[in-house]
Residue, then its C-alpha position, 0 to 999 in steps of 0.5 A: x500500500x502507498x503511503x499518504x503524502x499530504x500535498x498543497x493544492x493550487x486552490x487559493x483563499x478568497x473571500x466573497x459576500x454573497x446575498x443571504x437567499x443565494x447562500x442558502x440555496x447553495x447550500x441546500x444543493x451542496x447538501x443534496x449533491x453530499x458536496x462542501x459549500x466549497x466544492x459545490x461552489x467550484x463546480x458551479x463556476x467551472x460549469x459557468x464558465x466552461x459554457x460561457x457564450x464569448x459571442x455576446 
């Protein structure tokens, strides 16, 4: 078995404000997909993202 070696993530410290409303939602969804706030809000973006239409 291979030993756990702890490694830093290229993931940065931010710090946002959020509307209250917007804030529960995510995180009712973080908990229905069994996510993290964080991860729930990472994936969101990199979806958003992702599909951007640059056209506009």
């Amino acid at each position: 078995m291979d030993s756990f070696i702890p490694k830093k993530t290229d993931k940065e410290v931010i710090s946002i404000r959020l509307p209250e409303k917007l804030l529960s939602n995510i995180d009712k969804f973080a908990v229905k997909y069994n996510l993290s706030r964080n991860e729930f809000i990472n994936q969101c973006l990199t979806y958003a993202i992702e599909h951007i239409d640059e056209k506009k």
